[in-house]
C-alpha positions in Angstrom: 6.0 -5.5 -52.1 7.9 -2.8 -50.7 5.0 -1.9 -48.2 5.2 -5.3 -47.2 8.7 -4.9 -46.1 8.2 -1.9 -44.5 4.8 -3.2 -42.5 7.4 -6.4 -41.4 9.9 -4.4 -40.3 7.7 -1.9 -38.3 6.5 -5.1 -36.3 10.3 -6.6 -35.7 10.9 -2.8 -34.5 7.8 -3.2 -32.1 8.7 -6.1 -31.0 12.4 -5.5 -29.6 11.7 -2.0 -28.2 8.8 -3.8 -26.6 11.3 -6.9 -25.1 13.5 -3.8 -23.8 10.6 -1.9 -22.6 9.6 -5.0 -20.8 13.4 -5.4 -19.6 14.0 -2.5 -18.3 10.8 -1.6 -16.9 11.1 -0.2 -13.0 9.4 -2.8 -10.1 8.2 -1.2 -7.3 7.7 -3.1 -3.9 7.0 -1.5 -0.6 9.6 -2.7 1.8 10.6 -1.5 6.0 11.7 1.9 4.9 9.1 2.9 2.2 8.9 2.0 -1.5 11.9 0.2 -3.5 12.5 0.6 -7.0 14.5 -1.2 -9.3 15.1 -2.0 -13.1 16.8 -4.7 -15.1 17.8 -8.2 -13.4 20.4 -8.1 -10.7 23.5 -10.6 -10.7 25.7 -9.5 -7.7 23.8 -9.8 -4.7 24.8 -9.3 -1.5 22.4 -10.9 1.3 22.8 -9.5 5.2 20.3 -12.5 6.8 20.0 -16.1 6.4 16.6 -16.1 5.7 17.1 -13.9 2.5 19.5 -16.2 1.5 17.1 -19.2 1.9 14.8 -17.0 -0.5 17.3 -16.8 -3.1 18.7 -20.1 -2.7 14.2 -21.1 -3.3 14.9 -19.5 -6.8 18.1 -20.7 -7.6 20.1 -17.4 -7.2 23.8 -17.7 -5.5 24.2 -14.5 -4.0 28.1 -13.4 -4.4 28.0 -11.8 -0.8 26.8 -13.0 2.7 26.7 -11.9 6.2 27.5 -15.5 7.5 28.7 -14.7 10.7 32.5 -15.9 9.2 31.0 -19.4 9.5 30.0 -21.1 6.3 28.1 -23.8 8.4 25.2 -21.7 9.6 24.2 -21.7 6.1 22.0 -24.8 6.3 22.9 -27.5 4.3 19.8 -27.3 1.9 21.1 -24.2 1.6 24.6 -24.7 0.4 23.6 -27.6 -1.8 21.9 -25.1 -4.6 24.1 -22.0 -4.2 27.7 -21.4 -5.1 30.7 -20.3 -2.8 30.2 -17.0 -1.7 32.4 -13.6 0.2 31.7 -13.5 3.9 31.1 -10.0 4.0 31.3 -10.8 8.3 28.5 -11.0 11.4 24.9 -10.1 10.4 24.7 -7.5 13.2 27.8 -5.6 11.7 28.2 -6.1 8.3 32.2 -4.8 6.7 30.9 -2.0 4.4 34.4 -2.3 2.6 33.8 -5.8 1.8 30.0 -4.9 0.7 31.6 -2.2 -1.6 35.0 -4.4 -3.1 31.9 -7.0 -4.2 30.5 -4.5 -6.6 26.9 -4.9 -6.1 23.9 -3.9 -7.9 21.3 -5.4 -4.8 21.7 -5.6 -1.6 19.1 -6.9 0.9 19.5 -6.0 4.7 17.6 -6.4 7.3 15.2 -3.4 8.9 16.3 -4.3 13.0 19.6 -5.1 11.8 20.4 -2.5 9.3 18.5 0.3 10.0 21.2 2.4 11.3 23.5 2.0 8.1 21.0 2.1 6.0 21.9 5.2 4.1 25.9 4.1 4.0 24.5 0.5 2.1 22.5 2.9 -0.3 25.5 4.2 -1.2 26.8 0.9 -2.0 23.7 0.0 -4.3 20.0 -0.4 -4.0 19.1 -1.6 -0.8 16.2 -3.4 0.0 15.0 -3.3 3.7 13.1 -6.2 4.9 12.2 -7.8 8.5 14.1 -10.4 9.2 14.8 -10.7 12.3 11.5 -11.5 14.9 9.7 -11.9 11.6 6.6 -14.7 11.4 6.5 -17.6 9.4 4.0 -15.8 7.4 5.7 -12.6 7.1 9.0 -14.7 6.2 6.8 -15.7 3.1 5.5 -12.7 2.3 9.6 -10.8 2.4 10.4 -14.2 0.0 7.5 -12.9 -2.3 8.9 -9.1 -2.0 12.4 -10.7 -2.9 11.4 -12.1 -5.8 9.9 -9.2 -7.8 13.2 -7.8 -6.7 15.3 -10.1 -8.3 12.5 -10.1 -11.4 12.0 -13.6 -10.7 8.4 -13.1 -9.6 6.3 -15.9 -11.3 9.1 -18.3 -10.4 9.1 -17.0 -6.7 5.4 -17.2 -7.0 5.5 -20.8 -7.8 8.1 -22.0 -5.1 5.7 -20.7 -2.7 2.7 -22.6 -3.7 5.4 -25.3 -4.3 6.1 -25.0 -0.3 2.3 -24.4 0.8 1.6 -27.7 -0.9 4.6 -29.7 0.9 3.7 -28.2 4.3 0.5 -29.9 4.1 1.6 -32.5 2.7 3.5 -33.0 6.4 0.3 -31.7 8.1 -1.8 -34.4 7.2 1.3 -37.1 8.6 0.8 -35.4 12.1 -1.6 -36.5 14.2 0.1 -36.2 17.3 -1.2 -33.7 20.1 1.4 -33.3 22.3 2.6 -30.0 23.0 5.7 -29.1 21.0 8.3 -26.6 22.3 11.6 -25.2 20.4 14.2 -23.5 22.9 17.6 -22.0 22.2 19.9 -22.3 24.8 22.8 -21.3 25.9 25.6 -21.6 29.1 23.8 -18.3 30.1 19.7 -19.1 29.7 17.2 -20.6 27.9 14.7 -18.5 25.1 11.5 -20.3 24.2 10.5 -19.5 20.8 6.8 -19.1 21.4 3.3 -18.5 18.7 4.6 -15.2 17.5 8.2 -16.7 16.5 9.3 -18.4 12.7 9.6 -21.8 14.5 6.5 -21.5 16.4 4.7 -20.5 13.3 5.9 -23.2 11.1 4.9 -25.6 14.0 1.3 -23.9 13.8 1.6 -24.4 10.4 2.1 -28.0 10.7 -0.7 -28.7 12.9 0.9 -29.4 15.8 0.1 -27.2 19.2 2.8 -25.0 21.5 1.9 -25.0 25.3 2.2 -21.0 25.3 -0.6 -19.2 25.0 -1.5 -17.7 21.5 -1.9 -14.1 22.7 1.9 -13.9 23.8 3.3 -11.3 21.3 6.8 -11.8 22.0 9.1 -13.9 19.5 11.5 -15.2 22.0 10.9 -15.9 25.3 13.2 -15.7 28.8 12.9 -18.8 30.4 14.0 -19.2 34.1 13.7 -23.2 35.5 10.6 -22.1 37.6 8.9 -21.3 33.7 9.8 -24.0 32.7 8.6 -26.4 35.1 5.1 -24.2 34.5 5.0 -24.4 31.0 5.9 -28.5 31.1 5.9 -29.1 27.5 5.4 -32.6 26.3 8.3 -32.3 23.6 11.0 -30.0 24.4 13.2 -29.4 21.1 16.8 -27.7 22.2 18.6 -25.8 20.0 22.3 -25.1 21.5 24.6 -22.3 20.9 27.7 -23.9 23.5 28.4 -26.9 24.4 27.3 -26.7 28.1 24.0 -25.4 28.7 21.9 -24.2 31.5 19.8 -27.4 30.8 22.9 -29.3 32.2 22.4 -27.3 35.2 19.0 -27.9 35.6 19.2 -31.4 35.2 20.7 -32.1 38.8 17.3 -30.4 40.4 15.3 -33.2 42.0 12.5 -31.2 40.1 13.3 -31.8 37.3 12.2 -35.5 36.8 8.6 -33.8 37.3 8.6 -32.3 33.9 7.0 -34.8 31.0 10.3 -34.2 28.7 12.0 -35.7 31.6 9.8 -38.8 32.1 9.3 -39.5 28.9 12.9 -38.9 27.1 11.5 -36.0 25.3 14.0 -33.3 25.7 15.5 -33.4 22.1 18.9 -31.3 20.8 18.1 -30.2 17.4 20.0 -28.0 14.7 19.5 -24.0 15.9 20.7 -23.3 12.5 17.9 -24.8 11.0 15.4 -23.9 13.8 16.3 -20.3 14.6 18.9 -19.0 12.4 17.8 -19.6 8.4 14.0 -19.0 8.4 12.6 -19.3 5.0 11.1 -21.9 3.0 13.9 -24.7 2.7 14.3 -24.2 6.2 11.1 -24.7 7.4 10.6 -27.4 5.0 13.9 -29.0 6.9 11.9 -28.0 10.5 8.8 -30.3 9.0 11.5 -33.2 7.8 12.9 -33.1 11.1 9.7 -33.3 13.2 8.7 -36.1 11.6 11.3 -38.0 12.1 11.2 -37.3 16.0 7.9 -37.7 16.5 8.1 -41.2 14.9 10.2 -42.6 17.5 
């Protein structure tokens, strides 16, 4: 009998140094700087980009810190919906390292364009995981959520959001059979960017089905736009996404040449969220991008 108690408490032993084995085990991921490594399950976040947000928000984590630009509304509303209030911890392109620090975090998650240059400083802070953000692909935006999730040691969950995502996409591919050319543009009182192949918004359109009237092989993201571009590249749908209230667009209007683009002919120039089209980039977003599309190109 007595060995029998002994065998049965060797295997309870086993069992919970092998549950704290298992949570405290170090992940590794390879990230913009080099390899990350972290241990046990994070709970005070703070996210420097939308789109890392977005990836959190996918797996139901509020982070307790975000570089929202001190405006809670270019968090898109999907967004907001399944996290809690957060600390503005100020603009994505200059962080407040005071504010990171009075937070008290055990993850933060920056940006490599961004971030780069205070990389070392966030360190300092807490573990800091460097990811492309800004310029990144639809594709690489999915492969940074996947890198997010082992982070957070959420990975089977972040595994299945994706999957979740892939299957929704196509789910809207199959609704489009439209073959007009589709173009997203930010503008501003200044100028006009098309977001071209290489872009998030491009590549969720590719994604989608649908075709952009710039060439494939441009490698830039964003693209300068003068009126003379535009009249060239004549897109059939032109999607605008505005960052003032007077655009450059209203300038171009009052050129006789104008009326020669399709958009113009055909009502087609469309003003669309930039938050959700430029800003956010991840999953709920460009499941927002599909929602949207469809419900232009069915008018």
């Amino acid at each position: 009998m007595l060995k029998g108690l002994i065998a049965n408490a060797l295997i309870v032993c086993s069992v919970l140094f092998s549950g704290y084995s298992i949570a405290q085990t170090d992940r590794t991921v390879n990230d913009e700087q080099g390899t990350f490594t972290i241990s046990g399950t994070p709970e005070r976040i703070v996210a420097l980009e939308y789109s890392f947000v977005d990836a959190l928000a996918a797996v139901g984590i509020s982070p307790v810190g975000i570089a929202d630009d001190k405006n809670i509304e270019r968090v898109i509303p999907a967004v907001r919906e399944v996290i809690k209030p957060w600390t503005s911890v100020g603009m994505r392109s200059q962080p407040s390292l005071e504010v990171i620090a009075e937070l008290k975090p055990d993850l933060i998650i920056a940006d490599a364009e961004r971030h780069a240059a205070v990389y070392q400083d966030l360190s300092r802070i807490a573990p800091t995981l460097l990811l492309k953000s800004r310029g990144e692909t639809y594709q690489e935006n999915l492969q940074a959520a996947a890198i997010v999730g082992i982070a957070v040691n959420k990975e089977s969950q972040m595994t299945q959001r994706i999957e979740q995502h892939k299957s929704k996409m196509a789910q809207y591919k199959q609704q489009f059979s439209n073959q007009d050319t589709i173009q997203f543009a930010v503008v501003t009182e200044k100028g006009m960017w098309m977001h071209g192949p290489a872009s998030y918004a491009g590549g969720v359109i590719t994604e989608l089905g649908l075709s952009s009237p710039i060439p494939e092989q441009t490698e830039k993201a964003y693209l300068p736009t003068s009126f003379e571009q535009l009249l060239k590249t004549n897109p059939d749908w032109l999607l605008l996404g505005p960052y003032s209230d007077q655009t450059v667009v209203d300038e171009w209007q009052t050129n006789s040449l104008y009326k020669m683009l399709t958009v113009s002919q055909k009502s087609q120039a469309i003003e669309v969220s930039p938050a959700l089209w430029s800003l956010n980039r991840g999953m709920l977003a460009a499941e927002g991008i599909a929602q949207n599309l469809e419900e232009i190109l069915a008018n």
